[in-house]
C-alpha positions in Angstrom: 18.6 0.8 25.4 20.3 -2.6 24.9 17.8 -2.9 21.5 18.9 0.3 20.3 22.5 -0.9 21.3 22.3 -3.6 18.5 20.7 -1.1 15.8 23.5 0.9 16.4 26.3 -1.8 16.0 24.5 -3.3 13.1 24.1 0.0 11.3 28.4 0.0 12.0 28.6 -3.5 10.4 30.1 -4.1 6.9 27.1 -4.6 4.8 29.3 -7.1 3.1 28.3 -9.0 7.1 24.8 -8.2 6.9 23.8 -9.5 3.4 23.5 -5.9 1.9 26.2 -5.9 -0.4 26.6 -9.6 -0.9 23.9 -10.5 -3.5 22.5 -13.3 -1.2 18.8 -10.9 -1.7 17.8 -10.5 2.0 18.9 -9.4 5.1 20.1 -12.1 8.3 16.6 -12.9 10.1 18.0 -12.2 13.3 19.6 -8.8 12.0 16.5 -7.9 10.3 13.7 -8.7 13.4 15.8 -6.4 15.3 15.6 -3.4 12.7 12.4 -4.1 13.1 11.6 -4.1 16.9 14.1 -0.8 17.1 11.8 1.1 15.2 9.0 -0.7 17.1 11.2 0.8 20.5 11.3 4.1 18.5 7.3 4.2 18.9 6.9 4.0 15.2 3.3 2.3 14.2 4.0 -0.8 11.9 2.2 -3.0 10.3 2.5 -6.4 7.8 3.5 -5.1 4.2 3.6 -6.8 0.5 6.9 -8.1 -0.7 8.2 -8.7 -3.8 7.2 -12.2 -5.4 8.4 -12.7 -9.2 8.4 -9.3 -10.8 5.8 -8.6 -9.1 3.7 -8.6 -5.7 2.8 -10.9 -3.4 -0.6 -9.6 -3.1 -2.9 -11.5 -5.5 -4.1 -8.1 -7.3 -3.7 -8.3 -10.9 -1.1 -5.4 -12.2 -0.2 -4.0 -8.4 0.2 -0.5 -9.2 2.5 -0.2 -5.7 4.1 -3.7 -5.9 5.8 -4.8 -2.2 4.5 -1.3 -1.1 1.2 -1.6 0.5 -0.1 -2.7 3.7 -1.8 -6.4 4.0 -4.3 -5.6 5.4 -7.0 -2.8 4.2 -7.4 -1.9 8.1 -3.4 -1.2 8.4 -4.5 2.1 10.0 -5.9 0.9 13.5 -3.7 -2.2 12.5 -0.5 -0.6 12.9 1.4 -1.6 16.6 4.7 -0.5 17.9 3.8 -3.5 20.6 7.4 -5.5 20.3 5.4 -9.2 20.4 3.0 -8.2 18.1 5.5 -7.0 15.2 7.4 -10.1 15.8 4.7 -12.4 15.6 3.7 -10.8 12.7 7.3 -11.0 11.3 7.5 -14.9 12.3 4.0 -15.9 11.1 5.6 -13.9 7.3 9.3 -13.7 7.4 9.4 -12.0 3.7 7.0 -9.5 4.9 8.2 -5.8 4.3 6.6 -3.6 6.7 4.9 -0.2 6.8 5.0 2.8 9.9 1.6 4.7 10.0 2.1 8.4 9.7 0.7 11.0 11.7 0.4 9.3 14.8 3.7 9.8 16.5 6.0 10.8 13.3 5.1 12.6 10.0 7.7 11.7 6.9 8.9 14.4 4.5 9.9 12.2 1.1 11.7 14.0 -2.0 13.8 12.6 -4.4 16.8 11.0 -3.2 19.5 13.6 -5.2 17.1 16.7 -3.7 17.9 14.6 -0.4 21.3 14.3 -0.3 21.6 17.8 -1.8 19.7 19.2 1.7 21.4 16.8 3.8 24.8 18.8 2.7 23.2 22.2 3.4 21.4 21.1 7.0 24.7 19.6 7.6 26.1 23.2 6.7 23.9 25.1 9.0 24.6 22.8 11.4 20.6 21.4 12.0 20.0 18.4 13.6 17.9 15.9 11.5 16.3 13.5 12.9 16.1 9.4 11.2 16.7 9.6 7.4 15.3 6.5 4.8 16.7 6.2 1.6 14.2 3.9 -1.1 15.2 2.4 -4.1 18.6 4.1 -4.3 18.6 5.4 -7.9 19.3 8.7 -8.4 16.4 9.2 -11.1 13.5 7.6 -8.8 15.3 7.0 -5.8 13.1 8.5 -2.5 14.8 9.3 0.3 12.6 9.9 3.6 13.2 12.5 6.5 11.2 11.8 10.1 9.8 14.3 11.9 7.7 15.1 14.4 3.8 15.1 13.4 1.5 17.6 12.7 -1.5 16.0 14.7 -2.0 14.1 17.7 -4.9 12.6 19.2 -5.3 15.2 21.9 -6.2 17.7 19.1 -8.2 15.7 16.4 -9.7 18.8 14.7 -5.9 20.3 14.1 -5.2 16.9 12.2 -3.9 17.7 8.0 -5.2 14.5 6.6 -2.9 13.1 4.2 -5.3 14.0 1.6 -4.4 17.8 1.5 -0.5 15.9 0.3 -0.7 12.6 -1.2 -1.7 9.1 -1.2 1.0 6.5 -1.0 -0.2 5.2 -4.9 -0.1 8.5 -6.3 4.1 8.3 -6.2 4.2 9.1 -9.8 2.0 12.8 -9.7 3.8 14.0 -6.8 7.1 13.8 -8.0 8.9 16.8 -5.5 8.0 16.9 -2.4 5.4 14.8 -0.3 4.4 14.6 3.2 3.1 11.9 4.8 0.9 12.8 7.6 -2.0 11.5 9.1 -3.9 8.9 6.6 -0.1 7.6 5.0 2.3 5.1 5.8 6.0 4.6 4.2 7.9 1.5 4.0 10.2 1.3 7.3 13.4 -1.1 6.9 15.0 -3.5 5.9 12.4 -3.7 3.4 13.4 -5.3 -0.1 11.1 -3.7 -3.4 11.1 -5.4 -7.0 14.6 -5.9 -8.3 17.2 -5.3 -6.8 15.7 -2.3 -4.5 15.7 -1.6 -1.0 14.5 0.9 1.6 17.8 1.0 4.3 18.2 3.6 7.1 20.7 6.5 6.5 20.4 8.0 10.2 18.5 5.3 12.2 15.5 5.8 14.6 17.1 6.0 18.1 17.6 9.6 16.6 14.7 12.4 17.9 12.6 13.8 15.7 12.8 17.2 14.8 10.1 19.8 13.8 9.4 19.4 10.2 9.5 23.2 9.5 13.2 23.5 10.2 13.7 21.2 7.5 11.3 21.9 5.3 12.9 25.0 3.4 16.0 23.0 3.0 14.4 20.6 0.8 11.9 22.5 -1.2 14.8 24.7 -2.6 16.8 20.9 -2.9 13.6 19.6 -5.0 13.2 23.2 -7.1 17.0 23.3 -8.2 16.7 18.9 -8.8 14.0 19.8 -10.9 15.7 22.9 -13.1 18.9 20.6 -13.3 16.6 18.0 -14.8 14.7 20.2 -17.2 18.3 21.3 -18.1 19.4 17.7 -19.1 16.2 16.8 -20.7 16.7 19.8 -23.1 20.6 19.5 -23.6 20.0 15.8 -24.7 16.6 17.2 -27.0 18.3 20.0 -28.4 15.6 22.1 -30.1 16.1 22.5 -34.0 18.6 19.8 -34.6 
């Protein structure tokens, strides 16, 4: 309770306080380790990430296609710990490391375009439905992701009822799954504080001391918010290519 204490007062901190606003490029080590371990107390999986190095990744792969967003380690899957000493002796032995949370262990993650988002946070908000922690990534409201937790699909004590990740998308097929995606079992998102190339970040909206809720409740909210993003965008693309002028 006391971690989940902090996360809460930190969240309530000018980000101005916390290095987000200030240009200084990284969040306060202490500030940031206990991000970190509150999602760790949430019982979110996570595992050592790629960060940003240059313009590109830290990894040594030549052209990254998912630069400072994959795991470190091919075996992230059994990998991923929400064991507190283990995620901060990962996050000592690599202080840049950005850090991924296994999905469909203990939460899946419903992740649409951040305008579609904020558009189904209004009408959830309307209807008066809880949601549960909210991620927003990158920030910009053309490529901007923003992330709802839920509770997941499958559980160990019934394998067989498991939809692999497969069935949705793989974390490096962002750009062909541009609506809606859901990360279940075989996925992973970035968890925060977690810095991409540029200036990007992936920063909690509503942070994880909050429950999950049941993904169908806020499913239909934000496939109507990703539908009407995506007319208003073929809208603007043809008022700024008028036909036959």
């Amino acid at each position: 309770m006391e971690r989940m204490s902090r996360f809460t007062q930190w969240l309530r901190r000018p980000r101005s306080a916390t290095g987000g606003d200030s240009g200084s490029g990284a969040v306060a080590a202490s500030a940031r380790e206990d991000l970190l371990l509150a999602a760790a107390a949430a019982g979110y999986p996570l595992a050592p990430a790629a960060y940003p190095s240059g313009y590109g990744c830290s990894c040594d792969r030549i052209g990254c296609p998912t630069p400072a967003r994959h795991p470190v380690s091919f075996a992230w899957s059994t990998q991923a710990s929400a064991d507190p000493d283990k995620v901060a002796h990962w996050l000592r032995a690599d202080p840049q490391a950005n850090f991924i949370t296994a999905t469909g262990h203990v939460h899946d993650v419903l992740d649409v375009p951040v305008d579609a988002g904020r558009q189904a946070l209004e009408r959830l908000g309307a209807a008066e439905v809880e949601v549960g922690p909210v991620v927003t990534s990158g920030g910009d409201l053309r490529q901007g992701r923003m992330l709802f937790f839920t509770t997941t699909r499958g559980t160990p004590d019934d394998e067989d009822e498991w939809w692999p990740c497969e069935l949705d998308c793989h974390p490096e097929t962002m750009d062909e799954h541009p609506g809606l995606r859901w990360h279940c079992r075989g996925s992973y998102v970035l968890v925060p504080p977690a810095r991409l190339p540029g200036d990007g970040r992936v920063a909690w909206l509503l942070g994880p001391e909050r429950p999950l809720p049941d993904p169908l409740t806020l499913l239909e909210a934000l496939t109507d918010a990703c539908r009407l993003a995506a007319v208003e965008d073929d809208e603007h693309e043809s008022a700024a290519w008028p036909i036959g002028r």
